[in-house]
MIROKOL-655134 format. One record per residue: x, z negated, y negated of N, C-alpha, C in turn. Coordinates in steps of 0.05 Angstrom, whole numbers, plus 5000, padded with zeros to 4 digits. Each point is the difference from the previous one (the first is absolute). Example, Ala and Ser with C-alpha at 12.3 -4.5 7.8 and 13.67 -1.06 7.14 Angstrom:
2
526448445114498250004976501850004976
499350144979501649994976498549864978
***
This chain:
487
501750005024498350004976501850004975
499950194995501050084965498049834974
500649774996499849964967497449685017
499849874981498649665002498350014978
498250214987498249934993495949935007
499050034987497749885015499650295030
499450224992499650225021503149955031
501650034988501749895027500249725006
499749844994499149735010497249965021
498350144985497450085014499950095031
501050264995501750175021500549765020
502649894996501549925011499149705019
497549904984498949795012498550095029
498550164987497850095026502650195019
501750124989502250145022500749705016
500749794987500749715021497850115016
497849884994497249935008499950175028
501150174999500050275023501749955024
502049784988502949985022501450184993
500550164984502950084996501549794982
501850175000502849874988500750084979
498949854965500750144980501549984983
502550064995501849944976499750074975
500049934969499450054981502249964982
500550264995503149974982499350124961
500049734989499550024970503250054980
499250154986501849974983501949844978
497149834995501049854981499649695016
501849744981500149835018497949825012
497050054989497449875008498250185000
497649985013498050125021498350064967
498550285007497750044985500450234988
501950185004499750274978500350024967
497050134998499349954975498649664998
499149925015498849674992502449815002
502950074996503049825000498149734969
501949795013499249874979502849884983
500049874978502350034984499549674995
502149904997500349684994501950024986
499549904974502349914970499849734989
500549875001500749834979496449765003
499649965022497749905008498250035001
499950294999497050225001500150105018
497650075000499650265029497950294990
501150145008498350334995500050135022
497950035009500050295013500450224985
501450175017501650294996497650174995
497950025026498650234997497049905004
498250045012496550005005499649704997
498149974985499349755000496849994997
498250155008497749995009499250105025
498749765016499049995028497350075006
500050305010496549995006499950065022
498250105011498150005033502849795013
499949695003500649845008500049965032
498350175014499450025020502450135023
501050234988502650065006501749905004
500849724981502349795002499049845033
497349874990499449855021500350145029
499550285004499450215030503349865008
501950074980502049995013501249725017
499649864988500749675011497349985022
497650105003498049835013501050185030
501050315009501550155012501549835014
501749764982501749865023498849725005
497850024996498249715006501149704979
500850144973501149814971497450024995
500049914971498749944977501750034978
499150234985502050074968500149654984
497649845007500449804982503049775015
500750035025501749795005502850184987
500150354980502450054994501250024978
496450034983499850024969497449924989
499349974985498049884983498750214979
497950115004499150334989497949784984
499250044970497649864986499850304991
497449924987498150304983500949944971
500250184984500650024977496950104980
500049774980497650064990499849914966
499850204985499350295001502750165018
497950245008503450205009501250034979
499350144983501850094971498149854981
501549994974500050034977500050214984
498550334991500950154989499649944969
502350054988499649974964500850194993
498050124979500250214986500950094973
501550164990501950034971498149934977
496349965003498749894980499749725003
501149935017500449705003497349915015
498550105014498049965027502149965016
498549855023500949965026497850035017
499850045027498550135023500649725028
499149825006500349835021499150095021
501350145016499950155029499449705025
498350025003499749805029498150185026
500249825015498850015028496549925005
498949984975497749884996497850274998
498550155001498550224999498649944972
499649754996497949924978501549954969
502749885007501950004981500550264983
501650235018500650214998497650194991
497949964999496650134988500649884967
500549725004499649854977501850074975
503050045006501050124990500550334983
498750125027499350224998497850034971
498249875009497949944974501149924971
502049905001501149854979501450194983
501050305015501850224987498550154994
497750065025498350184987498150015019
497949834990497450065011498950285007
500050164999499150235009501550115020
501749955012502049995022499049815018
498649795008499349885021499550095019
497850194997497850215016502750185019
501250174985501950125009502649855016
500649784988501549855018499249905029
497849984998497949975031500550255021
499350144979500650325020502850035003
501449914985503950045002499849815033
498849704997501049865024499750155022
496850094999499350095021501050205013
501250274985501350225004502449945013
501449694992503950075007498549815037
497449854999499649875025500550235028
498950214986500150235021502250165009
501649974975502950194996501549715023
499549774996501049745014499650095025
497750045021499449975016501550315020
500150174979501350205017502550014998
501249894982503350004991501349845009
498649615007502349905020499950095028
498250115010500050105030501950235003
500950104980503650165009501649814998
499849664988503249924985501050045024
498649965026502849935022499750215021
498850274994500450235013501950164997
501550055018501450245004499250284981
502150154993499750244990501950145015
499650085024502150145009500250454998
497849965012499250344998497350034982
500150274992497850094975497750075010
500149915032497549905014497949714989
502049774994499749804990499550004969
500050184984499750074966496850135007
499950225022497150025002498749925006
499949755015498249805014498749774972
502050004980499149854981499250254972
500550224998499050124982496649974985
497649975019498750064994498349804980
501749765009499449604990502950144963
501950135002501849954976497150274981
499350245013497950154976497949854989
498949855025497349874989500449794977
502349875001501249684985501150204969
500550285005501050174976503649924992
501149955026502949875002502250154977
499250304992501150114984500449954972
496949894995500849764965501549795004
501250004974502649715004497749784993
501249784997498849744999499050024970
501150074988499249994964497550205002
499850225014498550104999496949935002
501049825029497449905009498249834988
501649804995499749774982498350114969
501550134991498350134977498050135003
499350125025497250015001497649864992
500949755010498749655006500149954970
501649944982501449804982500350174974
499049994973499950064979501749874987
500549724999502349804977502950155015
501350094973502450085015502549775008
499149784988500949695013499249945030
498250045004498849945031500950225011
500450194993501150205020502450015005
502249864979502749905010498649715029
498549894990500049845015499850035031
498650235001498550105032502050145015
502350144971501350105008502550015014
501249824994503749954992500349945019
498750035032501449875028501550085002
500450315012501450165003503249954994
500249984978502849914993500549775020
499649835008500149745022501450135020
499750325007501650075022501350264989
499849994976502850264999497750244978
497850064998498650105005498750094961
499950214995499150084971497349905006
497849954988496749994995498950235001
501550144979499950344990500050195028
501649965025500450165019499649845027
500149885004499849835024496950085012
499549885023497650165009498449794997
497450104987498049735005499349825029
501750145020499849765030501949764979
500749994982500949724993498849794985
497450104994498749864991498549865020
501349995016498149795026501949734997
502149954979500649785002499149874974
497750134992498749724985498049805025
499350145020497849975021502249875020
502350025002501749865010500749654997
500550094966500949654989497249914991
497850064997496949945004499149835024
501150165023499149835026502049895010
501750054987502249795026502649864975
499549994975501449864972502650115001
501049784984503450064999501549775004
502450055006501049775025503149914980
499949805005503149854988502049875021
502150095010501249815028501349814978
499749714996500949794991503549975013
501850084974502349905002501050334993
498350184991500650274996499350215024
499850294992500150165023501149955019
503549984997501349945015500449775014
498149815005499049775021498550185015
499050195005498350135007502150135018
501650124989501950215015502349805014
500149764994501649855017498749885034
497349984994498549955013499450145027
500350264994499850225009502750065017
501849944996503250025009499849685020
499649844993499649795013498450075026
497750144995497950095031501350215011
501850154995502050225005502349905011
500749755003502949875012499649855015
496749884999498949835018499650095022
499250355009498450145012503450095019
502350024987502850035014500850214986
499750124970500350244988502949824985
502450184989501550044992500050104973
501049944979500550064975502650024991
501450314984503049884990499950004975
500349934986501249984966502550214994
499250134979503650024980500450435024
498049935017501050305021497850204996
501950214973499650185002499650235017
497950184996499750275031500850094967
502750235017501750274991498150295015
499549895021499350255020497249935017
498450165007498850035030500850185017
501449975026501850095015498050255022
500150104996498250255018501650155023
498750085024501350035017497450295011
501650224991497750245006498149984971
497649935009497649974985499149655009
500849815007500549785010500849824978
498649794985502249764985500449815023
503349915006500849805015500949834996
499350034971501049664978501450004973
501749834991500550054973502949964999
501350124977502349834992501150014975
500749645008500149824961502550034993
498549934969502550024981503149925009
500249765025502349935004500750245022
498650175009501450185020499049935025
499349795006498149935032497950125005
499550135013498550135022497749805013
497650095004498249825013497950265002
499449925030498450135015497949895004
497150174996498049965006498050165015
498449935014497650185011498250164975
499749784981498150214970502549734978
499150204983500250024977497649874978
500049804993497750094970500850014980
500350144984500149934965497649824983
500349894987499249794977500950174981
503050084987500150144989498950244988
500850004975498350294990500050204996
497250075015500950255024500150334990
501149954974501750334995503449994998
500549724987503250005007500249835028
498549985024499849925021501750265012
498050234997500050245002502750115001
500150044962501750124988502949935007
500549715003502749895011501349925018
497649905017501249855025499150185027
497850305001499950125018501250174991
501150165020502250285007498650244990
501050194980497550264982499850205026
501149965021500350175023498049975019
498549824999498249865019497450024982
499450074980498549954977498450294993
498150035015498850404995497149824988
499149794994497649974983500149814989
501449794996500849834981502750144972
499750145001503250084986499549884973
502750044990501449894969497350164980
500050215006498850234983496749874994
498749895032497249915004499549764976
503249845008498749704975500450084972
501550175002501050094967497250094983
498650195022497150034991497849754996
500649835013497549784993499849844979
497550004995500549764972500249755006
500749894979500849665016498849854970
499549775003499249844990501349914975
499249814984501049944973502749805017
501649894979502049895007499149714978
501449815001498949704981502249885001
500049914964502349844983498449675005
501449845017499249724999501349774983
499849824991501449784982499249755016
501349905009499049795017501849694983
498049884991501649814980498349665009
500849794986500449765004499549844973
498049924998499249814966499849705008
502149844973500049735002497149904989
498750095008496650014985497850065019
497649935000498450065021497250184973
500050335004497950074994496950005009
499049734999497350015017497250164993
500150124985499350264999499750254998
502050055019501250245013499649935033
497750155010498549975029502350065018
499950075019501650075037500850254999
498150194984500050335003499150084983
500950014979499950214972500050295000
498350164994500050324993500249934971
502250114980499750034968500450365005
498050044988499450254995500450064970
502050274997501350144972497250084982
501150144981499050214988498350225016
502050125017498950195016500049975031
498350215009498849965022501850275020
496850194994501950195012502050184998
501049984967502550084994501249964993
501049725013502549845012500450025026
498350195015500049905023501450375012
498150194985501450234995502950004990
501649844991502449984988501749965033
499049765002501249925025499550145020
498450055016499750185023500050324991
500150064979499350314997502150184988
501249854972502250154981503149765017
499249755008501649815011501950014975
499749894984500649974976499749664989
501549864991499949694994499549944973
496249935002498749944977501149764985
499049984970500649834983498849835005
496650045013498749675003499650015029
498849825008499349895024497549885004
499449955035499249915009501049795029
500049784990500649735024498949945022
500749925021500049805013500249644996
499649814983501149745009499049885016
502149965011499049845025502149644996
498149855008499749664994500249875030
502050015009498249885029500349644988
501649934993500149684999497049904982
498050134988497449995004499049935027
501050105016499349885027500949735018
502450104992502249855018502449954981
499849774980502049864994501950015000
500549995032502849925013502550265000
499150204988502350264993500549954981
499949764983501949984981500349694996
502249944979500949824997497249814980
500149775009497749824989499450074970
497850044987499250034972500650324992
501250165022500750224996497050275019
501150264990499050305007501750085011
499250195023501050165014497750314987
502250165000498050374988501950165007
498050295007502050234997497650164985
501050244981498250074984501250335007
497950005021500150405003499750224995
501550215001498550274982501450295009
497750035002500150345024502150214972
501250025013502350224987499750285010
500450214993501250275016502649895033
499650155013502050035020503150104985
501950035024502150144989501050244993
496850185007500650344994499050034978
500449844973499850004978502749954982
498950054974503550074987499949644991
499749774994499949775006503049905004
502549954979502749885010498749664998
500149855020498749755010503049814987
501750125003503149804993499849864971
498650284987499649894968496349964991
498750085018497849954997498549705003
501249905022498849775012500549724987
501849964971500049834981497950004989
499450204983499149954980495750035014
500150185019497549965016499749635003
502049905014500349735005498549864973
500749994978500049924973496950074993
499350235000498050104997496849835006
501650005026497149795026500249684982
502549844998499549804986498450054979
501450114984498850084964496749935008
499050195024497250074991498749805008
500449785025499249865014499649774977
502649884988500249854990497950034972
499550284987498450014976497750025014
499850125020497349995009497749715009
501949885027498449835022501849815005
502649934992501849775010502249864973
498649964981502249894973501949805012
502450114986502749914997501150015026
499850245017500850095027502750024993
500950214983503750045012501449784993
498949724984501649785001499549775026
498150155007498549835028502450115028
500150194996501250125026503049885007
500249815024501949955008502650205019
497450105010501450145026499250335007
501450105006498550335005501950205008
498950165019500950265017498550214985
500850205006497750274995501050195018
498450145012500450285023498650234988
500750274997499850274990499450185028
499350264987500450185030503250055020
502349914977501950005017500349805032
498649724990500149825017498450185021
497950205005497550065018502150205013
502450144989501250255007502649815013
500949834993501949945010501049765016
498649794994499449765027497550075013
498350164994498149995020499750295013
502750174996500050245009496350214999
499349914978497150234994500950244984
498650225011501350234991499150054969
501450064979499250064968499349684990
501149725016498549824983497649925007
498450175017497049975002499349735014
498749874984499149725007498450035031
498150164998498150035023500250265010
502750075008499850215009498550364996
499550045028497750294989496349934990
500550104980497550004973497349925020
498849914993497149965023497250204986
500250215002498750284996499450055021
497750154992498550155032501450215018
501350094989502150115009502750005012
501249684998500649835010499149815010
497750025016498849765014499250125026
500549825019499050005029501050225010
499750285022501550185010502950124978
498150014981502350104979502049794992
500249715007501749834987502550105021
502049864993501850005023500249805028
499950105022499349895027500549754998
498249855020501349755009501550135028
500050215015502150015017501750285001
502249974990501350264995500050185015
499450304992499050235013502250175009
503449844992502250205002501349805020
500249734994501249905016498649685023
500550155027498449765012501349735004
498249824999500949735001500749854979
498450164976500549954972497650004979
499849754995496949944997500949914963
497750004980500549984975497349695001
500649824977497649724991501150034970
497849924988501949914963497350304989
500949884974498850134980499850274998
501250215011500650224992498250155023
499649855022498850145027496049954997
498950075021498549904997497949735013
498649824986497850094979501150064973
503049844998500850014973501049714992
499749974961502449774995497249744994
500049775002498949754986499549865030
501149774996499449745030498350135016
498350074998498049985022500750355020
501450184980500150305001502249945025
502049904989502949955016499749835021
497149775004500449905026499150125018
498050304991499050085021501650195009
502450104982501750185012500949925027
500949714997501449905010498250105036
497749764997498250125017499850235014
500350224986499550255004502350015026
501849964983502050115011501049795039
499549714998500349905017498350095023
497850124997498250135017500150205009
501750224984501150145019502450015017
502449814988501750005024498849785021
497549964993499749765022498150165025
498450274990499150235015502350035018
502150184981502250105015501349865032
501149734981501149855024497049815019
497750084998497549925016499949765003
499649884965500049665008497249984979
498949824991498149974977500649804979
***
């Protein structure tokens, strides 16, 4: 198993679960991928995802070995999910309540109620047919026709903005209905409306906090993975996947050792999976040329910082929404060009859980979707004064006397996505989640050039956000568990 984040951990549990024998060789020196977590100066941040939905997934995997997720981690609901605030100084309280979310609704614009009813009801249906692929196979364009007739009727070809604006007249509530998408990589503007089944998602099943950070979550997870007799290395890079014919027979790391396996999986992301570590000789439908064509997702400038101050009114999960909507969003995914204003992420977890920071203190990282790296973007001299920027506005905006508050702080760019996390161009989430990249058309969960070489993680499919990547995982443990005739 190539790479320790949530999709190869996943993998790798239920591969125990099967009786094989699984080794998991990470790169960097602790478990999680993109969810690595960072400890400074008596803080704690998660690196990457820090919203938990369809919870059900976490639990499949521990109840499989006859656990309980609660004896490994501690999952509470987060309530409101977001906070969205708006550049006229509105805010939008997103919860799990049907009656709340009407009430609100009413509060922006009464004449939107009516239509927001029909919005629920519409994404209930887009729900009902859209998680019944998360954990199907896409193997042949046999399997794209079997679901065609459920993607015309749902109208899969409008993006999510599209749909939504059908429903929704306040162009405030229509950021609101809208902005999932981005959660996994994903424009509003282009993405397919099957993503609007995750308002009908965090509706029926909320949003999840693992107490002590994501990464209690992903330790947890490694813990039922070592328990089960699975193996983990630290610090061991894969240089190679070693192919024998049309055959992978294992890998070999950065130190030059050789290790043989029956399969292969990548966690890794799976165009410089591709691009670097399989042989261009062995490669007649994956090639260099294939990923060069795909679009890939926005890339995101993070600030992950530390206040001798506790802002208690600043919620768990902040959306601050710019000036603009969709052309900031055209900047970024379309000209990939790095706008003057923005739109955030803050995220608060010590709102929840205290204990990621030092007593009387905040734990934050304050995020923001950038262009990828096939943009003209020099990040060496850009990523100061961007840095500077996010304070300035935060602080005039929603958090007074922040940059004298700030004790402690990291920040990660698309370089960090291109170069400790080997993603191709930077891309935070990999390949773009468009209809055209989704399901037959995404890239395999089992490689079509080389056998014994299976893909989990964001880039494959169902695609990138917790719940997308655990079913890869899934996906994928089910078929080598076909193969070798175990369940």
């Amino acid at each position: 198993m190539i790479g320790s984040g949530f999709g190869g951990l996943a993998a790798a549990i239920r591969l125990q679960q099967q009786g094989h024998r699984v080794v998991i060789l990470e790169k960097r020196d602790k478990p999680g991928g993109r969810a690595y977590v960072y400890e400074q100066d008596g803080f704690v941040f998660d690196g990457g995802p820090t919203i938990i939905t369809a919870p059900w997934l976490v639990r499949e995997l521990f109840e499989r070995s006859g656990k309980s997720v609660d004896d490994y981690v501690q999952l509470v609901p987060i309530d409101p999910f977001y906070t969205i605030r708006f550049d006229d100084g509105t805010s939008f309280r997103y919860t799990g309540k049907r009656a709340e979310v009407i009430a609100e609704v009413r509060r922006f614009s009464p004449g939107d109620v009516e239509g927001y009813l029909r919005f629920a009801e519409a994404t209930e249906a887009i729900f009902e047919a859209g998680m019944a692929l998360i954990d199907t196979p896409f193997e042949k364009i046999t399997d794209m026709l079997r679901v065609l007739p459920d993607l015309v009727r749902l109208r899969a070809d409008r993006s999510v903005a599209a749909f939504v604006n059908r429903y929704i007249r306040d162009a405030r509530l229509r950021q609101v209905f809208s902005f999932h998408p981005l959660l996994v990589g994903g424009n509003p503007f282009q993405s397919s409306s099957i993503y609007a089944l995750i308002h009908t998602l965090e509706q029926r099943w909320g949003v999840w906090f693992a107490m002590g950070g994501t990464g209690a979550l992903v330790r947890g997870m490694v813990r039922l993975f070592t328990e089960l007799g699975g193996e983990i290395r630290y610090e061991c890079e894969v240089r190679a996947i070693t192919v024998d014919g049309k055959t992978a027979t294992g890998v070999r790391l950065a130190s030059g050792e050789v290790m043989t396996a029956d399969v292969v999986v990548s966690n890794g992301d799976v165009a410089r999976t591709y691009m670097d570590l399989v042989p261009a000789s062995v490669r007649r439908k994956n090639t260099d040329a294939r990923f060069e064509r795909l679009e890939y997702s926005m890339s995101l400038f993070v600030l992950y910082f530390g206040t001798n101050r506790r802002y208690e009114d600043i919620g768990h999960h902040e959306i601050l929404m710019g000036p603009r909507y969709e052309g900031l969003l055209q900047e970024i995914f379309g000209k990939k060009t790095l706008a003057g204003d923005f739109s955030l992420y803050l995220h608060r977890p010590t709102a929840t859980d205290p204990s990621l920071a030092p007593e009387g203190c905040d734990s934050f990282y304050a995020l923001s979707p950038v262009p990828h790296l096939g943009g003209p973007t020099d990040w060496a001299s850009a990523a100061g004064p961007y840095r500077d920027a996010i304070v300035r506005y935060l602080e005039e905006r929603y958090m007074p006397g922040l940059a004298a508050s700030i004790v402690t702080e990291r920040m990660i760019d698309p370089r960090h996505f291109r170069d400790t996390l080997n993603s191709y161009l930077g891309s935070a989430f990999s390949v773009e989640p468009i209809l055209t990249q989704s399901a037959w058309f995404r890239p395999h969960n089992r490689s079509e050039d080389v056998r014994g070489l299976y893909f989990v993680g964001a880039g494959t499919h169902p695609g990138a956000g917790i719940p997308g990547v655990l079913s890869s995982g899934k996906i994928v443990a089910e078929m080598i568990g076909e193969c070798a005739g175990v369940g």
